[in-house]
LUMBA-233981 format. One line per field, with one value per residue: residue number from 0; x, z, y of N, C-alpha, C in turn; chain; residue in one letter. Coordinates in steps of 0.2 Angstrom, whole numbers, m for minus. Layout:
! residues N
n: [NUM, ...]
nxx: [X, ...]
nzz: [Z, ...]
nyy: [Y, ...]
caxx: [X, ...]
cazz: [Z, ...]
cayy: [Y, ...]
cxx: [X, ...]
czz: [Z, ...]
cyy: [Y, ...]
chain: [A, ...]
res: [a, ...]
END
This chain:
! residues 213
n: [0, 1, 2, 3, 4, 5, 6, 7, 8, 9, 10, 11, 12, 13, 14, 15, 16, 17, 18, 19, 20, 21, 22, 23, 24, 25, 26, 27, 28, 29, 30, 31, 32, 33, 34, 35, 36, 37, 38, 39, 40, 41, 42, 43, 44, 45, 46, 47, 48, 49, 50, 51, 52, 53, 54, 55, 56, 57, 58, 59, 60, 61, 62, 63, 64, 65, 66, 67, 68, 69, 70, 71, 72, 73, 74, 75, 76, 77, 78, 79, 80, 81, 82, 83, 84, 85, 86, 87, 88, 89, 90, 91, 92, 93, 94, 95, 96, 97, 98, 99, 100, 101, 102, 103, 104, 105, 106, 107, 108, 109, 110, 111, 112, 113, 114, 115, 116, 117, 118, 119, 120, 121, 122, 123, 124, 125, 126, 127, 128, 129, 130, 131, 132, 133, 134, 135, 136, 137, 138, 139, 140, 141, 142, 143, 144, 145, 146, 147, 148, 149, 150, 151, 152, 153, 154, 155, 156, 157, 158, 159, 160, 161, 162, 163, 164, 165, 166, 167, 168, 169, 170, 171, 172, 173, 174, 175, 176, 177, 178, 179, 180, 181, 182, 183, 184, 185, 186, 187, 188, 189, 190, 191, 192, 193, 194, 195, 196, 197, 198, 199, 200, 201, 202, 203, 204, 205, 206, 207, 208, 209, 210, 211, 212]
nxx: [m89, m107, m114, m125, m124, m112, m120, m130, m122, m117, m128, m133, m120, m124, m136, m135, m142, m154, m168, m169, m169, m160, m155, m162, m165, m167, m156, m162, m175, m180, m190, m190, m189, m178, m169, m168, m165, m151, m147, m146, m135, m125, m120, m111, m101, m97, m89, m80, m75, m67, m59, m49, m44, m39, m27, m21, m13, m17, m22, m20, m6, m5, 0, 4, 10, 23, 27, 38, 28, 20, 29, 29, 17, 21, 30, 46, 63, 80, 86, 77, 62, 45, 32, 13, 6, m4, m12, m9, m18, m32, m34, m23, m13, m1, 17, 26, 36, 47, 48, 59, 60, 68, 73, 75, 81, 77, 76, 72, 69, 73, 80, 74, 65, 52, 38, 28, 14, 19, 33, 51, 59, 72, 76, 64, 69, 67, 58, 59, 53, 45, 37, 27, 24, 12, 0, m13, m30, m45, m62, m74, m91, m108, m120, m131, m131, m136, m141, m135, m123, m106, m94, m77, m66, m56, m63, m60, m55, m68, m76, m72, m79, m90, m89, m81, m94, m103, m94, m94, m105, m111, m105, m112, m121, m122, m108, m97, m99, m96, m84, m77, m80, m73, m59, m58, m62, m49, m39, m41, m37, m23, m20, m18, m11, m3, 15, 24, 36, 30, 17, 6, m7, m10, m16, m36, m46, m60, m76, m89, m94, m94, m104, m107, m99]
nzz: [7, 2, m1, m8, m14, m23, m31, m37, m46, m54, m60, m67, m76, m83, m88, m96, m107, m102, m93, m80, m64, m51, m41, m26, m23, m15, m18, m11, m13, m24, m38, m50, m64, m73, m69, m56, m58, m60, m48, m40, m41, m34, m25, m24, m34, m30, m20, m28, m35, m23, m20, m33, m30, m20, m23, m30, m26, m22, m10, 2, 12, 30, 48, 62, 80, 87, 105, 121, 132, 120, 117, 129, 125, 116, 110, 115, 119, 126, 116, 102, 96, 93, 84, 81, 64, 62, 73, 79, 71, 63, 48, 41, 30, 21, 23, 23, 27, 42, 52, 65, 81, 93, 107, 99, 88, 73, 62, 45, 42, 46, 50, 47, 49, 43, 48, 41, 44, 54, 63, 65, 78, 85, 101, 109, 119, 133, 130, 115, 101, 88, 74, 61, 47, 32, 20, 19, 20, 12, 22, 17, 9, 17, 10, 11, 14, 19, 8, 16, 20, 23, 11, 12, 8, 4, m2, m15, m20, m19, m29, m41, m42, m48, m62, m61, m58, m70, m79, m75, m72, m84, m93, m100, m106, m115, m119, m129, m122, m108, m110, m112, m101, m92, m95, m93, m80, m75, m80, m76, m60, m62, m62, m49, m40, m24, m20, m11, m3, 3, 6, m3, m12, m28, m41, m47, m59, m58, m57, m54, m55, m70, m77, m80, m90]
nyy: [101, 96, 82, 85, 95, 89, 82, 87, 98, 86, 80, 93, 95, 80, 82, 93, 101, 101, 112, 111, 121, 116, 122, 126, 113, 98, 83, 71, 72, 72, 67, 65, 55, 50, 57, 50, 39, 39, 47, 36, 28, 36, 36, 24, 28, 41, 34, 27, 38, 44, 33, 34, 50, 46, 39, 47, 56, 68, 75, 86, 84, 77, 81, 73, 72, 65, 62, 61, 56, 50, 39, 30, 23, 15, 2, 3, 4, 6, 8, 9, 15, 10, 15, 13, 19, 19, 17, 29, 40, 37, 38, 36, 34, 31, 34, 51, 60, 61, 73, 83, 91, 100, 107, 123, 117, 111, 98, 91, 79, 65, 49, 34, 18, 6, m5, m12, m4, 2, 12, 13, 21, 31, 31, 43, 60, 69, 86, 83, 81, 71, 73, 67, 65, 64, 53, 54, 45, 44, 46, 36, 36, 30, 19, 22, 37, 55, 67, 79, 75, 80, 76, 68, 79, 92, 106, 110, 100, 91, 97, 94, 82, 79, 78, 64, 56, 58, 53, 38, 36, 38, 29, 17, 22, 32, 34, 41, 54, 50, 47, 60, 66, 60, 61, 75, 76, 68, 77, 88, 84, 81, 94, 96, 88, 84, 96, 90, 93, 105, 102, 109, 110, 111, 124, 124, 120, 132, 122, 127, 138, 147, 141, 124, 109]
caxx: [m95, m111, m118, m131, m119, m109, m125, m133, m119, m116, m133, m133, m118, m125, m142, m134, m146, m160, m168, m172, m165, m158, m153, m165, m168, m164, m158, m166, m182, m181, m193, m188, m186, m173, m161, m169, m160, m144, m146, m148, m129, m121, m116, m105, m98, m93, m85, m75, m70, m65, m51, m47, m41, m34, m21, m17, m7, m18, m24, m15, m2, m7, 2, 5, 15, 25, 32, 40, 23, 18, 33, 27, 12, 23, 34, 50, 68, 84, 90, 74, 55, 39, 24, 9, 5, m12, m15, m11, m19, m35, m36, m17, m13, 5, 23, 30, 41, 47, 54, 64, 60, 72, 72, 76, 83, 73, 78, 66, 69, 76, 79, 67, 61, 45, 37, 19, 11, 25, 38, 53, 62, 79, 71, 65, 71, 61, 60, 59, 46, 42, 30, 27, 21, 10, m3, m23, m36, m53, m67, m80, m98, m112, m124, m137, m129, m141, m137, m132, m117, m100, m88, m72, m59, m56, m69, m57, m56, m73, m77, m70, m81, m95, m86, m80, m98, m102, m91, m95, m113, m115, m101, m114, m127, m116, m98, m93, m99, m93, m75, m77, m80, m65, m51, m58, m59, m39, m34, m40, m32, m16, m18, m20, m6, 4, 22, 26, 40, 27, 11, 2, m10, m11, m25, m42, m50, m68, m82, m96, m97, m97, m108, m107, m102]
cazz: [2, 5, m6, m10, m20, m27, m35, m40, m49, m57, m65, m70, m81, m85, m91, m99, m111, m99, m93, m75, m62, m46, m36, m21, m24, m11, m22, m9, m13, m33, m41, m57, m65, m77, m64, m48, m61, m59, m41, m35, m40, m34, m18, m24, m37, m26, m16, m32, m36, m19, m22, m36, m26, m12, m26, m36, m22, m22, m5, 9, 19, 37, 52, 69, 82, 95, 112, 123, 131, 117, 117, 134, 125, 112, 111, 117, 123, 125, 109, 97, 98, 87, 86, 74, 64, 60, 78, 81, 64, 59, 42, 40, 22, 19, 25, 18, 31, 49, 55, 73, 84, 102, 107, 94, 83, 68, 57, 44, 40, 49, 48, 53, 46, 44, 48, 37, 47, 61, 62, 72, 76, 89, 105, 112, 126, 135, 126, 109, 97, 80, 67, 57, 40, 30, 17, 22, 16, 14, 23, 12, 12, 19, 3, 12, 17, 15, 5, 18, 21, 18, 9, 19, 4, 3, m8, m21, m24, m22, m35, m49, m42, m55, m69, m61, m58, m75, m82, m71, m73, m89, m98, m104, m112, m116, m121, m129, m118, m103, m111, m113, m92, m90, m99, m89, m74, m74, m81, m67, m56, m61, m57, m41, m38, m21, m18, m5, 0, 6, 5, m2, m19, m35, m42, m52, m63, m54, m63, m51, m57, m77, m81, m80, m95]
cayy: [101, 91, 77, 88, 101, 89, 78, 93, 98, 80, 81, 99, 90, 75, 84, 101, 104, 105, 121, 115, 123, 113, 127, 124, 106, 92, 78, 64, 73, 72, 62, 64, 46, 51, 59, 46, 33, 41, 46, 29, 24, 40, 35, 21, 32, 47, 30, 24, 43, 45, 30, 38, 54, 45, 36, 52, 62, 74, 78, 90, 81, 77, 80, 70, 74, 58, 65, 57, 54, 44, 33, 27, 20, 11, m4, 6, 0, 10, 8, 12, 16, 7, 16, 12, 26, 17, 19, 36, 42, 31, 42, 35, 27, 30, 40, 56, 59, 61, 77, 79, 96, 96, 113, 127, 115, 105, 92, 93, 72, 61, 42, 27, 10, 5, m11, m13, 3, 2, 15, 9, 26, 31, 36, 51, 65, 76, 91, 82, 76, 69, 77, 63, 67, 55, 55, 51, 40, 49, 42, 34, 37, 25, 19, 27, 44, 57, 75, 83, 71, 81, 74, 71, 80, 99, 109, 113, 95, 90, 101, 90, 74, 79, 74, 60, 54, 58, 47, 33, 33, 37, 23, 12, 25, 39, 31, 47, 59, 50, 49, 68, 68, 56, 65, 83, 74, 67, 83, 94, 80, 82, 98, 95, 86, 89, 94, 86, 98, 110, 100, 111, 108, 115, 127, 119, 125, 131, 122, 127, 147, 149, 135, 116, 108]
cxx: [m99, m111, m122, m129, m116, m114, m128, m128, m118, m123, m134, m127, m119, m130, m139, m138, m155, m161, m170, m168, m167, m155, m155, m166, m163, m165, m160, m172, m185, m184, m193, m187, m180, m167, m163, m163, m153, m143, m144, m140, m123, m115, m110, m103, m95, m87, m80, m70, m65, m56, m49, m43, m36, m27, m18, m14, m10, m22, m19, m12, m5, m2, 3, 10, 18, 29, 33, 35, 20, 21, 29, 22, 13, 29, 41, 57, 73, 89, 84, 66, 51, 32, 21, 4, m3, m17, m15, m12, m25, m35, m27, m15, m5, 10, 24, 36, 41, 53, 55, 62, 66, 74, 72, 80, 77, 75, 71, 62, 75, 75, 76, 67, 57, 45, 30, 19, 14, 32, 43, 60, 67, 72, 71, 67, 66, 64, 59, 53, 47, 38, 30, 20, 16, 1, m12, m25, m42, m58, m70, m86, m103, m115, m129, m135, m134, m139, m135, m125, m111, m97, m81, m64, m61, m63, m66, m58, m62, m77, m76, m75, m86, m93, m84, m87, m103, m101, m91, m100, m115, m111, m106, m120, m124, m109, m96, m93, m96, m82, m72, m76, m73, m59, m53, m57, m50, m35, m34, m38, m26, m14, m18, m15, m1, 11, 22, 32, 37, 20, 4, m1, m10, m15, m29, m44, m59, m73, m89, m98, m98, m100, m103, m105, m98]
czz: [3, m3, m11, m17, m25, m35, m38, m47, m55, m63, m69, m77, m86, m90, m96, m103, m108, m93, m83, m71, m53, m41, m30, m22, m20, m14, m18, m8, m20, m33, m47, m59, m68, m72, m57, m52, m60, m52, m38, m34, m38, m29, m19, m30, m33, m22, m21, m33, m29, m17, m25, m35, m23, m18, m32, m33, m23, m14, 1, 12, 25, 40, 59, 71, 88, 101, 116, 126, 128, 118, 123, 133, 118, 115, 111, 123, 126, 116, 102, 100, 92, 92, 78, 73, 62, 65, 81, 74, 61, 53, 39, 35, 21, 23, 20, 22, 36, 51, 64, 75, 93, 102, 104, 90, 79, 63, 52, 42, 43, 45, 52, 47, 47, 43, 46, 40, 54, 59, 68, 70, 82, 96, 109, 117, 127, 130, 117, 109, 91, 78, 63, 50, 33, 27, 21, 17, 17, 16, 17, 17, 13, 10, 3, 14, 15, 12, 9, 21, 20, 16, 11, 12, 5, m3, m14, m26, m26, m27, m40, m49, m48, m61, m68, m62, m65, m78, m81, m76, m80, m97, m101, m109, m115, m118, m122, m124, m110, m104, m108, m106, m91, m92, m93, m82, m71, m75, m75, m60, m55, m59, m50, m36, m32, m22, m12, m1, 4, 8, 1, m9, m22, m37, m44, m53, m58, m60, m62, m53, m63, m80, m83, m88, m97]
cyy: [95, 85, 82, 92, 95, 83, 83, 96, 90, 80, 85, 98, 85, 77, 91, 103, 104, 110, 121, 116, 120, 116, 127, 119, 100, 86, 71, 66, 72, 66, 61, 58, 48, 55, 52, 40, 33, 42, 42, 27, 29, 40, 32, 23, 36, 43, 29, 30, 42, 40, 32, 42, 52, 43, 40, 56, 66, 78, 82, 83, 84, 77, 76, 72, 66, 63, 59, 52, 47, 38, 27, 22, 16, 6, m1, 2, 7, 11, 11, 11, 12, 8, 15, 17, 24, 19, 27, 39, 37, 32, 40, 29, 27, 37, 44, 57, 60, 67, 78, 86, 93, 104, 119, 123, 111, 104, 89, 84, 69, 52, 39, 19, 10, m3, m13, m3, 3, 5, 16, 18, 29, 34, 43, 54, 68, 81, 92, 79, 76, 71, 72, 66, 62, 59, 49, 48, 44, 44, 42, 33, 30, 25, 22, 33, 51, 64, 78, 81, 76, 77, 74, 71, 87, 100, 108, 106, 92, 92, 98, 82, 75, 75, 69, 56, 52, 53, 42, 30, 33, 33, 19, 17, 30, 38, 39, 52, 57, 48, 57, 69, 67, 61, 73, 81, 74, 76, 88, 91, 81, 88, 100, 91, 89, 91, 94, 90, 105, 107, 103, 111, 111, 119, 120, 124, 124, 130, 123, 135, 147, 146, 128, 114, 102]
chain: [A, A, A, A, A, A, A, A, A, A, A, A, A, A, A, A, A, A, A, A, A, A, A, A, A, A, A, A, A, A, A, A, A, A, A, A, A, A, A, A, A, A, A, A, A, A, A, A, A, A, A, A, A, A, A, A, A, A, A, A, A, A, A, A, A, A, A, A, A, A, A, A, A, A, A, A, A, A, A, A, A, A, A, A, A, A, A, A, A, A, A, A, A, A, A, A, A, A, A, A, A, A, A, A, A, A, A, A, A, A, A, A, A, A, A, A, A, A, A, A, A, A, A, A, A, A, A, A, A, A, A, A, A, A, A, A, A, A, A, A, A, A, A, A, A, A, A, A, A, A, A, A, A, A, A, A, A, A, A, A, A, A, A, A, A, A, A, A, A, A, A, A, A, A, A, A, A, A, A, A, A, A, A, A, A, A, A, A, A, A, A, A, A, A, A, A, A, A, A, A, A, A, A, A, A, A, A, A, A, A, A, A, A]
res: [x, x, x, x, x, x, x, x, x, x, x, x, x, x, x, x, x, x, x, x, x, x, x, x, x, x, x, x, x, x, x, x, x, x, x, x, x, x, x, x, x, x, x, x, x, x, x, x, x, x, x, x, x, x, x, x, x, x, x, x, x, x, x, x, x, x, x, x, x, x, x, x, x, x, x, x, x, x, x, x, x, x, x, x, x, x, x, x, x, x, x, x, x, x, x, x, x, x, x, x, x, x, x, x, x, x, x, x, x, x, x, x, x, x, x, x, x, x, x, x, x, x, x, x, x, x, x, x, x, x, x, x, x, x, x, x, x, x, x, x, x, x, x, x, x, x, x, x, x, x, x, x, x, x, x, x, x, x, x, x, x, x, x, x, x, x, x, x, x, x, x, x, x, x, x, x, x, x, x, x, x, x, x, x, x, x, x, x, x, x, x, x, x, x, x, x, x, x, x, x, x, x, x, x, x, x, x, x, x, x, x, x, x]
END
């Protein structure tokens, strides 16, 4: 989902009770003073939600896989391996787990240490690999990024950043009503929550078809 949608939507929000229609409108061409006001701070709001996200567990689990290969290009003995999941993963925030493949067998978790962003793990055989399991950090956007930027989170969740924008921006003119966003925001979060036993996320409520509100 670009900038474009998700600003258009924030203001369609923030404005509810007016009649114009944003449907074809590219928000780095608005001139509107009353929305350009709010435009201007969206970038580093869509960046603070974006933290937000990252620290609610709500994004898909990512995959990596180590082969023996890899070892070669890690700090490697006869007794155990250290590779940096930082380096193979830049989008790489935290573990969920590590499972074992070696022929038709899989081990869906196995054991390791970690050393900060270093996971020191028994070494491989040909044949085998590691699937290391681990949760992402979403890129953040430039300050200048222009509307047709995507946003690097699933649609389902960029969907709820309206509301968080919302309630960003409009804290000091709007208290009540950006309360009103905050509470819809979290709550469609929580929906959103992975299980981490399958990775896979929760519904949301869709706010982009029956009107904004």
């Amino acid at each position: 989902m670009t900038l474009n949608d998700i600003k258009k939507a924030a203001l369609q929000l923030m404005f509810a009770n007016y009649s114009d229609d944003l449907t074809d409108e590219n928000v780095d061409e608005i001139s509107n003073e009353e929305y350009t006001q709010y435009l201007v701070n969206m970038n580093a709001s869509i960046n603070r939600c974006l933290g937000r996200i990252e620290s609610a567990n709500v994004l898909p689990l990512k995959t990596i896989s180590i082969t023996p290969a890899t070892a070669k290009e890690s700090t490697s003995s006869d007794t155990f391996s250290r590779y940096d999941l930082k380096t193979l993963a830049i989008d790489f925030l935290s573990l969920s787990r590590i499972a074992k493949e070696c022929g038709c067998e899989y081990k869906s978790s196995v054991k390791y240490n970690v050393e900060g962003t270093v996971v020191v793990l028994e070494p491989l055989k040909e044949g085998e690999q590691y699937i290391v399991v681990y949760r992402r950090r979403p890129a953040r956007i430039s300050i200048g990024a222009v509307s047709s930027t995507t946003v690097d989170v699933p649609d389902n969740i960029a969907e709820i950043i309206p509301y968080y924008i919302k309630a960003d921006l409009f804290e000091e003119d709007e208290p009540n009503l950006a309360l009103q966003a905050r509470n819809i925001f979290e709550s469609l979060l929580t929906q959103l929550v992975v299980d981490e036993s399958d990775g896979i996320p929760g519904g949301v409520v869709n706010v982009w078809g029956g009107g904004l509100q």
